[in-house]
N, C-alpha and C positions, 0 to 999 in steps of 0.2 A: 477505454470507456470513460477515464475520469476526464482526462481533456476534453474528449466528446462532451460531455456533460458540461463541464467547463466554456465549450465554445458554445452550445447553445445558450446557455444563459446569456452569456456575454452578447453576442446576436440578438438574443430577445431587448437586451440593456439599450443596445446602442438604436435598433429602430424605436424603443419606447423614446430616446433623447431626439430623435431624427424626427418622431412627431410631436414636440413639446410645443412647437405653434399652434398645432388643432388641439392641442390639451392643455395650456397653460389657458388661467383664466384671462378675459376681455378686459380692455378699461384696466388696465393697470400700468398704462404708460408702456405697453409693449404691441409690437400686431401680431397677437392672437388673438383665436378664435372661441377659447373655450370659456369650463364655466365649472361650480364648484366640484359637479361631480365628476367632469371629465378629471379633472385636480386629482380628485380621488383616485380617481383610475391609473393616472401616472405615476401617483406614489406607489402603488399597489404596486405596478410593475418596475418603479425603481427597489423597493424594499427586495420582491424577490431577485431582481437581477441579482442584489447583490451578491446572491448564491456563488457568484464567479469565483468572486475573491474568497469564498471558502473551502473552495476544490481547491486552490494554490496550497492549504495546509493539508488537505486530505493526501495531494500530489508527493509535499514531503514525508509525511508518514508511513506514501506507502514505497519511496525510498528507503527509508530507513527499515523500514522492516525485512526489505529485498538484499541489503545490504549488511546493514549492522548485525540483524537477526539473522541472516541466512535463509528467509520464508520462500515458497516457490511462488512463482506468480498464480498458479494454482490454488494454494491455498489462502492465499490472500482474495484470488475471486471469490472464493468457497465461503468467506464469513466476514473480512473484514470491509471488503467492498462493498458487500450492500447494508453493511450496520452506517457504513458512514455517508451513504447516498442519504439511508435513510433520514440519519440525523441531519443532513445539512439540507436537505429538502424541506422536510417536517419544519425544521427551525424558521426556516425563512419564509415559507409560506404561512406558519403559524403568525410570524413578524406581520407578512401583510394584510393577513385579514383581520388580526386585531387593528392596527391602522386601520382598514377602512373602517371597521363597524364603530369604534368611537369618533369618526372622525379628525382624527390625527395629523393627516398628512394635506396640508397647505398652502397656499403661496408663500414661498422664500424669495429672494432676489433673484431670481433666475429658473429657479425649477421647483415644483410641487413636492416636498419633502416634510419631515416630523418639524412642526414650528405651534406657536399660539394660533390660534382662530379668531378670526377674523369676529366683530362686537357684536354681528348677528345671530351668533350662539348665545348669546347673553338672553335673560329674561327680564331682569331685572332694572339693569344699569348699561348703557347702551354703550359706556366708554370700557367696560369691562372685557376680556377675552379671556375663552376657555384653553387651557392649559401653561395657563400663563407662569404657574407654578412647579411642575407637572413635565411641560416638553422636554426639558435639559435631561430628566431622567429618561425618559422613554427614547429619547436621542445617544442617550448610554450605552441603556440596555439593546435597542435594536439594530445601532448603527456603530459607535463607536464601540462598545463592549465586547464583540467578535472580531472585528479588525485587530483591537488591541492581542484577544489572545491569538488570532493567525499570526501576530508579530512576533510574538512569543514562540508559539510553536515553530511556525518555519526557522527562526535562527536557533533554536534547542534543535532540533532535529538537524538541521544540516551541518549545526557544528559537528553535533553525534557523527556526523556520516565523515566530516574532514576529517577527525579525529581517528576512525574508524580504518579510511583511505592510507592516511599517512602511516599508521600502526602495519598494515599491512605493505607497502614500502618497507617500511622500515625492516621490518621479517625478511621480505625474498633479497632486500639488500645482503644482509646479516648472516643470510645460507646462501648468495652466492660465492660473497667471501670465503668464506667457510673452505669450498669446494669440496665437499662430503657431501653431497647430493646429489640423488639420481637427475640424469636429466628430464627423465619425465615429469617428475616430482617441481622441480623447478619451472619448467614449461609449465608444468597446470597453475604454479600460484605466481606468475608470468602473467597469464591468461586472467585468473581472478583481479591481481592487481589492476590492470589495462580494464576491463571491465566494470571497477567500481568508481576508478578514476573520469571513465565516461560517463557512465550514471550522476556521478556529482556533480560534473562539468553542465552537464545538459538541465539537473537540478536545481544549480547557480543560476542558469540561463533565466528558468521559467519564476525566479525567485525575484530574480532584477526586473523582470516584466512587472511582477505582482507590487514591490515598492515602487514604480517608477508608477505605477498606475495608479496605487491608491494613498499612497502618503500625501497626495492634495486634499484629501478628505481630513485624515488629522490634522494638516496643518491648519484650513479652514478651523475647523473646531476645535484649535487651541487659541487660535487668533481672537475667536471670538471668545473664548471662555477668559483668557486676561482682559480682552480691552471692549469687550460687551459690543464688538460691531462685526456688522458682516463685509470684508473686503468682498468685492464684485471682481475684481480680477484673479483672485483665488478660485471664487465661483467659474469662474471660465476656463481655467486650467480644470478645474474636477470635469466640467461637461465636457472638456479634450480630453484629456488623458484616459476617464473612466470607460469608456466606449473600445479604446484603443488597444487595453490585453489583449486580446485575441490576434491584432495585427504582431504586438510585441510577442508576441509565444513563437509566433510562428517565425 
């Protein structure tokens, strides 16, 4: 069900990119079609897309807990499954519709995302732009701020789980030496070991998807945060690579 959850969003991400010609605004030196509120609309469903890449930490945790903790898959559907749908639903949908209602989400160099607005927000002074102050933080909070902790948590957690893996090796190594054990005894934690070793391998797997997909976004957003520009070929690896988790999982 998490991957489920996981590939739809991602699904929804990549035709929201597939239609950024009918929804990127006109007259901006690009051939599209659109205009400010379709803009809006894109952001909205690039903000939730994002959902993807927060099932990737939901993913490790609930490794970790099947593993390190010993949890049944049972009881992890039973309460932690849906405390965390919850949260990472609620979260990211609350993201886009605050974006849309104040206006938020804008023309960037390539796709409708959290930027200043455009001098017709202005009332005053026409050279002026709303959130000129303002964007870097709600670009933080709503975009960079979760990424950062899914980096967090995903390498805390599957360190947890190597650690975990190896700890247990290292046990059935240690009692076969021994040769004082039954052989069933040994066969079942034979079985365990082989079984967490898989789980972590396939863990690994869905972990290098999740880096490999959205570390173009922090890099973007460090690039600009030291040298105040936007690289356009960064912006086009993020519109590659971001749509493409779901091919990498698989």
């Amino acid at each position: 069900r998490i991957l489920g959850m996981m590939s739809i969003f991602d699904i929804g991400y990549s035709i929201n990119k597939a239609l950024m010609f009918l929804t990127y605004p006109a007259g901006l030196g690009v051939p599209t079609f659109g205009n400010t509120a379709t803009c809006s609309l894109q952001g909205f469903f690039t903000q939730f897309g994002y959902a993807a890449g927060s099932y990737n930490l939901v993913l490790s945790i609930y490794y970790y807990l099947i593993i390190n903790r010993g949890m049944k898959k049972e009881q992890f559907a039973k309460v932690w499954e849906k405390v965390l749908h919850s949260i990472v639903i609620i979260c990211h949908l609350s993201f886009a519709i605050i974006g849309v209602s104040i206006g938020l989400f804008n023309p960037t160099p390539g796709f409708c995302y959290i930027t200043t607005a455009p001098g017709y927000w202005c009332k005053t002074d026409d050279s002026c732009t709303r959130f000129a102050n303002t964007s870097a933080w709600f670009y933080e909070v709503f975009a960079q701020g979760w990424i950062q902790l899914a980096y967090v948590g995903i390498v805390v957690t599957n360190t947890l789980i190597y650690l975990c893996v190896k700890n247990q090796e290292n046990e059935m190594k240690k009692y076969r030496h021994r040769g004082n054990v039954a052989k069933d005894q040994l066969s079942d934690m034979e079985k365990k070991s082989s079984y967490a070793r898989s789980v972590f391998i396939q863990s690994i797997f869905y972990v290098g998807a999740f880096f490999l997909s959205w570390s173009w976004a922090t890099i973007f957003h460090l690039v600009q945060w030291i040298t105040g520009m936007s690289v356009p070929w960064i912006t086009l690896l993020i519109n590659t690579f971001l749509p493409l988790q779901g091919f990498f999982n698989a």
